[in-house]
Residue, then its C-alpha position, 0 to 999 in steps of 0.5 A: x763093484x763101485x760103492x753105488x753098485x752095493x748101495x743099489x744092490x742092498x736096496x734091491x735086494x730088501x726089497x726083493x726079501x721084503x716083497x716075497x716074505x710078503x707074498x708068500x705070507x699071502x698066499x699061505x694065510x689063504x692055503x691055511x684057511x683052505x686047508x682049515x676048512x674055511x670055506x673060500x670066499x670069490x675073491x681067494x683064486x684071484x688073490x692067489x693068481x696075484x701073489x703068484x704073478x707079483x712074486x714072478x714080477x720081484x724075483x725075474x727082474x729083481x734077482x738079475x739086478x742083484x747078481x749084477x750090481x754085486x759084480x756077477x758076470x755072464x750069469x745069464x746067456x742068451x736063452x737066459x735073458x729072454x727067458x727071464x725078461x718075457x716071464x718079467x713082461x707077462x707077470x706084470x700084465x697079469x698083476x695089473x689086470x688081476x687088480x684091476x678086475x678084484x677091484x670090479x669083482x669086489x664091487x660087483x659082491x658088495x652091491x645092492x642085491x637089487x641092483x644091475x651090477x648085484x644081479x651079476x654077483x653069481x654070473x661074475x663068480x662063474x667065470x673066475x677060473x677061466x678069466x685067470x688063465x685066459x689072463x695069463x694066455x693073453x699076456x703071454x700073446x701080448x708080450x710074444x715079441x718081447x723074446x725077440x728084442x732081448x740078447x745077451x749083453x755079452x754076445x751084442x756088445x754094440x747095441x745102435x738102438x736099444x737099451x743096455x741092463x747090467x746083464x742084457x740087452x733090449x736091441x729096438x729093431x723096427x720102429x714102427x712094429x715095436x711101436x705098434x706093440x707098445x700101443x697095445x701094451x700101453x693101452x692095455x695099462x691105460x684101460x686097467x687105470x681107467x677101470x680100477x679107479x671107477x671099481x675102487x670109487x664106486x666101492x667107497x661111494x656103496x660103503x660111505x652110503x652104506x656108513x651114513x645108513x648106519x649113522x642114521x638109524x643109531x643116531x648118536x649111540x654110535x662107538x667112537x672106534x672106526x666102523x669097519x667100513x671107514x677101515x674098508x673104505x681107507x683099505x680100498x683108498x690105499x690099494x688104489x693109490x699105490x696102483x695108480x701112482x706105481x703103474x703112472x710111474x712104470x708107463x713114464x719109465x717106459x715112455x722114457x725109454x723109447x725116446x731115448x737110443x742109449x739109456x741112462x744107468x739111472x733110468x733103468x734102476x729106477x725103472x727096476x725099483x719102480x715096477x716092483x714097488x706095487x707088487x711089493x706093497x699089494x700084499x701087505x695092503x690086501x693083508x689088511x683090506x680082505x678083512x674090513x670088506x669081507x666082513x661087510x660082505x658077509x653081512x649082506 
């Protein structure tokens, strides 16, 4: 083991503890207010469905990396590899897609009663349960060839085209088929892009309209603190931030990926450390969010 290896071996693994202590804090502040009696606000299924898909995303990729960089051999065999890879590629989908739709799905509850979109506020809540398992089928369809492309490092020790990890190896067989499926996955994070960021700027837009309303009719009589809409509208503006800069970085990894026939070490530790950045940082943000807009939520 080279003193890199450790070095990026130490990294890897704070940031597998620090991603996990953060998801599992999540999703077990929702289980005590489940439990407590509380009654569930629309949102707390997704948000589950979220903490679960970006603890999946940290652990299957994170763990191997780890084991790998701290010298562990022939830990994971064939069956083993693309197992851990299509877990990888499925939890991934779900983290962006379950984002993206908290992020309309919250917009949708905090709108104007009166409005299009406030009239769909119990139809959208209806559905919820169903979007998330039909989220994880879609993403376990979409991401079925990944198990075909994944071996062993061991047992395929000469990869023409492909890309080598410390522990597997992605062979690239058919060009064109394994370009189709990348359309589609890249696709599928271009529109989850496209539609975090109208949810995420038509939520500031309500709560900044929402503040002057505020400013307005107080006049100079309000506190200095910040309102919790200024606090929500910060939140929100965080939440989307990281998930456009760490899901911009991901998909330019993978254009990386498929132009080059041997990959560079660098680029696939970098690929690692970059697809668990946003699923390491959501719940520490949501931790914060939830609060500041559920409470103007219940206003309404």
């Amino acid at each position: 083991m080279t003193s890199m290896g450790l070095r990026l071996g130490i990294i890897s693994l704070l940031q597998i503890v620090i991603g996990t202590l953060g998801n599992f804090s999540l999703l077990f502040h929702h289980a005590c207010l489940y439990f407590s009696g509380f009654r569930s606000r629309s949102t707390d299924l997704i948000v589950r469905h979220l903490t679960v898909a970006n603890s999946l995303v940290i652990v299957s990729r994170g763990i191997p990396e780890v084991m790998a960089e701290f010298g562990v051999e022939c830990f994971l065999n064939d069956l083993g590899c693309k197992l851990v890879f299509y877990i990888h590629r499925v939890a991934r989908g779900v983290s962006v897609t379950t984002t993206c739709f908290l992020s309309i799905l919250q917009y949708i509850i905090i709108s104007p009663r009166n409005s299009r979109w406030g009239e769909l506020r119990v139809k959208a809540q209806k559905y919820i349960g169903p979007f998330n398992i039909l989220c994880w089928v879609l993403h376990m369809l979409l991401n079925i060839r990944a198990p075909m492309l994944i071996t062993d490092k061991w047992s395929n020790n000469n990869v023409s085209r492909g890309i080598e990890f410390l522990y597997c190896s992605v062979v690239l067989q058919d060009k064109d088929t394994d370009s189709v499926f990348a359309a589609l996955i890249f696709s599928h994070d271009i529109l989850c892009l496209e539609l975090m960021i109208w949810g995420s700027g038509s939520m500031v837009f309500i709560l900044h309209r929402h503040m002057q309303h505020v400013h307005h009719i107080h006049g100079h009589h309000v506190s200095s603190r910040p309102s919790s809409e200024t606090r929500a509208i910060q939140n929100i503006l965080v939440l989307a931030s990281a998930f456009i800069f760490s899901y911009a970085l991901s998909s330019i990894s993978h254009v990386c990926f498929s132009l080059f026939d041997k990959t560079a070490w660098w680029l696939v530790h970098t690929s690692a450390f970059i697809n668990a950045c946003f699923p390491t940082a959501s719940p520490f943000i949501l931790m914060r969010r939830e609060h500041c807009v559920s409470r103007h939520t219940w206003r309404k």
